[in-house]
N, C-alpha and C positions, 0 to 999 in steps of 0.2 A: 694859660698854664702858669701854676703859682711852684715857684722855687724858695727853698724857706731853710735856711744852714744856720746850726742849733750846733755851742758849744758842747762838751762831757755831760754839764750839768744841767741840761735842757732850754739854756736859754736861748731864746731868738736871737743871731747875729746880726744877719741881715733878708731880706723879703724882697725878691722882685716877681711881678708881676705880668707876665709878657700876653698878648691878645692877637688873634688871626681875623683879619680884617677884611678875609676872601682875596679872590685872586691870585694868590700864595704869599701876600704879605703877613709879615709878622711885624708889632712895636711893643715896647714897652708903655707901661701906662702912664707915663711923662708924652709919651709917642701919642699915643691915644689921643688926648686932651690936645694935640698942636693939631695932628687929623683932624680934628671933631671942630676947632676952628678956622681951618687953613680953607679957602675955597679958591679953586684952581680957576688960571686965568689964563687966556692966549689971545694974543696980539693980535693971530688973525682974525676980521670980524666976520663973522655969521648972521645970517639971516634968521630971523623968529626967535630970539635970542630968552627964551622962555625957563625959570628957573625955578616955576613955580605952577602945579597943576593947573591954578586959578589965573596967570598969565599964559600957561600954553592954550587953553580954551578960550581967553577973553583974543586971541590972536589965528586963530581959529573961524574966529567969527567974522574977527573984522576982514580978515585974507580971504577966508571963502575958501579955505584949502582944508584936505585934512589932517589930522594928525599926523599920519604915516606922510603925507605930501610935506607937510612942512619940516617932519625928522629927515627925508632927505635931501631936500635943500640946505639943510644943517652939514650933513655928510658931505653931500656936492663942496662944500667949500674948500673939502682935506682931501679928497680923493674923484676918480672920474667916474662916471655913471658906469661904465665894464667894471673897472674894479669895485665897485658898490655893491652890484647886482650879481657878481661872481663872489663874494663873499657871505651875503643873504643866501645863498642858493649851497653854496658850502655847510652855511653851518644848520641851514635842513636839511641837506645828508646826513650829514655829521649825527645827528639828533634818531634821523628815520633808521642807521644805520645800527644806532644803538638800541636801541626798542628791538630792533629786528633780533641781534647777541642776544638780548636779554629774553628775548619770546622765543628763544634756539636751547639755551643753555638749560642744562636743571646742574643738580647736585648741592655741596655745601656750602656754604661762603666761607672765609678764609675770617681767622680772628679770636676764635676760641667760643663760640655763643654756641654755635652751631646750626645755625640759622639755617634753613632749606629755601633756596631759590623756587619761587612759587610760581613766577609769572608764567613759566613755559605751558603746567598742564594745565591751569586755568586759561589760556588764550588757547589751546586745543579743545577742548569744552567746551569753549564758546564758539570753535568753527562747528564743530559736530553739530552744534544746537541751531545754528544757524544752515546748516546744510540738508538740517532736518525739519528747516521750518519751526523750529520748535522754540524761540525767541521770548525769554522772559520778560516779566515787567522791571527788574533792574537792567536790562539789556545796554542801554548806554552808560550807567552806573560803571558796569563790569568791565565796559570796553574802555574806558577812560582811566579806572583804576589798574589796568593788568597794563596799558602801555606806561602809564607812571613808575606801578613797580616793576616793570623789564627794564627803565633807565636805570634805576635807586640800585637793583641788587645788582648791574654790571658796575655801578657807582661803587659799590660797597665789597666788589671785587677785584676792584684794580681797573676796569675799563675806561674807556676813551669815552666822555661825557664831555655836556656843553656845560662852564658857568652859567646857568639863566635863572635868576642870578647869580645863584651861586653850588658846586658839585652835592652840598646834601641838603638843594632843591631842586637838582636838575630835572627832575621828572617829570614835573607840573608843566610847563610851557609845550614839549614832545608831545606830552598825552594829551594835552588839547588840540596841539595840530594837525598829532596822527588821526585825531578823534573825527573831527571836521574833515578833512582830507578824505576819510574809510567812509562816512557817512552822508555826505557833502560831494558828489560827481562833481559840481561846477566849481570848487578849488582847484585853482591853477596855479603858476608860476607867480603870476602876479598878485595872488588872493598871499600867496605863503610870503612874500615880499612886504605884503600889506603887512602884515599879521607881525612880523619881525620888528620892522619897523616903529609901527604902533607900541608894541612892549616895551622896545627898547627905550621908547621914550617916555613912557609911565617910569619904569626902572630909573632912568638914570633922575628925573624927579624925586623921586624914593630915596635915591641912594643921596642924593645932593641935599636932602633936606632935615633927611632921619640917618638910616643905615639896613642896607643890608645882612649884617654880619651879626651871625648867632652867638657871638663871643660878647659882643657888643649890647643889641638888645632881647636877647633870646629866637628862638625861633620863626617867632613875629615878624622879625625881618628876613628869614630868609624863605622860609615855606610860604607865611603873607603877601613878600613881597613877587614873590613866584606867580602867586594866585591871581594877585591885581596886576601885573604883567601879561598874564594867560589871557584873563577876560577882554582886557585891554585888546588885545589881537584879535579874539574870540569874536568879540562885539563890532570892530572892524568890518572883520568878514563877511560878518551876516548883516551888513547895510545901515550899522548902526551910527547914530551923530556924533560926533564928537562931547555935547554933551552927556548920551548918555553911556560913551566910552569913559567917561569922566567918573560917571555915576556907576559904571560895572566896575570899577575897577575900587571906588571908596565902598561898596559894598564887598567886596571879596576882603579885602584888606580889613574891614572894620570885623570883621567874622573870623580874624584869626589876632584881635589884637590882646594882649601880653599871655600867649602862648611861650612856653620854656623851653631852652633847649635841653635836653634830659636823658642823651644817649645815655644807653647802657651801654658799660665797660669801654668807655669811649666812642663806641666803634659805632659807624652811621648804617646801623641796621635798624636797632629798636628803640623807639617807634619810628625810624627817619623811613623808613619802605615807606610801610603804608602812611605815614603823613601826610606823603608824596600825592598816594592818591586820594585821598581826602581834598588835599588843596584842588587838585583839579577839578573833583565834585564840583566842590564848591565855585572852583572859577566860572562852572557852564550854569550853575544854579544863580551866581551872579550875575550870569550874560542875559537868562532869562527872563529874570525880576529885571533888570533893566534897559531891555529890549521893547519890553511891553509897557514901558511910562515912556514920558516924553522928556526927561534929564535932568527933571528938577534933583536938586539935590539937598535934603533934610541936613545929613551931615556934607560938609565941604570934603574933598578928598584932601586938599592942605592940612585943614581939621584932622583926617583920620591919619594922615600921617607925623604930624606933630604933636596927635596922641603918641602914639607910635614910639617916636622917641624918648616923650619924658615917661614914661611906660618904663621902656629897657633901664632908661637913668636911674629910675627908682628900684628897680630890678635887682633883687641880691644874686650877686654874681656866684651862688651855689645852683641857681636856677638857670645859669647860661651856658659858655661849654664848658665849666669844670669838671662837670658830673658828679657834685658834691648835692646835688639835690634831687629832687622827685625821684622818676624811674629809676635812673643811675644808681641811688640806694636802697631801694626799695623792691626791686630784682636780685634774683641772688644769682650772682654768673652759672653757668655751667660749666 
């Protein structure tokens, strides 16, 4: 958000710059620049001490452990295995609970657009069709994309959403677990456990190396990094290595790289809905392609996300959340 106070006779006084960095922080762009070099430290030590895609896999290997095993030995350090497993198991309620509002709800969204909440009678549609046998060839398409947008439009109306990573991309990680979970009988407790874990630790890689945050480098990091989050889980689940968890995840991410952020009229309806389900598309389309090689990886995922970054750096900030560019003015509001 740019603040910009102009004498009688139009001149610039003064200009600040302020940027949302997710999680409900706000800095100034002095702020920005200490974030962007500041790397957070704690005294106590942890196990797999991994800060980089190509160190969490090269420790992977040597341990014999997986991803998700060695992200909770990380955790174990700060908290007990009950509270670990009572807050993985939280915040997939938390997520299944929101798909569910969002697949209950219809009418308008709130904000001036007028956007119509779509999930409800498309995920109705798809039970009839399903009840009737009658099961298209987008069938997993559709069911992936309707639990995306049941998060996004309770997102975009005030509801109780997960950062994963962050609220306008929360869609993407639900819809792939709701996805696996509906379609997937042998998803358990411990498969959604797997699957949390796993992302989280792609994620906070992501976030420690690039960002996150659409203010920052447009959308790339937040629906991207959603994506390579999802798969990361996704790939998990279905028995995948850790390399080519590595390899699902720099494929999802390389397929959404300098993507914009370009709300119309602010407001994370358009195109942030269906973005939402696109990313997840693409996350099971990721999990696919690298399910069926064996993890080699063409591009490094450190590679694709230190694209990533200097991507957003070069990124004119009309293209991120100002909504001074693309859609933002190219939409005429309603």
């Amino acid at each position: 958000m740019v603040f910009e106070a102009y004498d009688n006779s139009g001149v610039l006084l003064l200009r600040r710059t302020y940027f949302s960095i997710e999680g409900g922080f706000v800095v100034s762009g002095e702020g920005l620049q200490t974030t962007r070099s500041a790397r957070p430290t704690n005294e106590k030590n942890v196990p797999y001490p991994f800060a980089t895609a190509t160190e969490m896999l090269s420790m992977a290997e040597q341990s014999g452990l997986s991803i998700a095993a060695m992200k909770r030995a990380k955790e174990l350090a700060f908290q007990s295995e009950q509270s670990l497993n009572k807050g993985l198991d939280q915040l997939w309620e938390t997520m299944n609970d929101c798909i569910n509002r969002g697949l209950a709800h219809e009418g308008i969204l709130p904000g001036g657009l007028k956007v119509k909440r779509r999930a409800s009678k498309i995920g109705e549609r798809l039970k009839a069709e399903k009840a009737q046998n009658s099961v298209g060839p987008m069938h997993a398409n559709d069911w992936l994309s309707v639990f995306a947008m049941a998060v996004n439009e309770e997102n975009a109306a005030g509801g109780r959403v997960v950062t994963a990573p962050t609220n306008g991309a929360a869609g993407v990680v639900p819809a792939v677990m709701r996805y696996l979970d509906y379609l997937h009988n042998e998803v358990g407790v411990d498969e959604r456990r797997m699957f949390l874990l796993t992302s989280a630790a792609v994620g906070g890689v992501i976030k420690h190396n690039a960002s996150i945050s659409g203010a920052e480098v447009g959308c790339q990091g937040e629906v991207g990094s959603a994506s390579a989050m999802a798969v990361a889980g996704a790939a998990a689940v279905l028995g995948g290595t850790p390399a080519q968890i590595g390899n699902a995840a720099e494929i999802a991410l390389e397929h959404h790289l300098g993507m914009t952020c370009d709300s119309v009229a602010g407001l994370v309806q358009v195109p942030c809905i269906e973005r939402n389900a696109f990313g997840a598309v693409k996350a099971m389309t990721a999990a696919s392609l690298a399910l069926r090689g064996d993890g080699t990886h063409f591009v490094r995922l450190d590679a694709c996300i230190e694209t990533m970054r200097q991507t957003g750096n070069d990124m004119s900030e009309k293209y991120k959340e100002t909504g001074l560019g693309g859609l933002a003015v190219n939409v005429p509001e309603c």
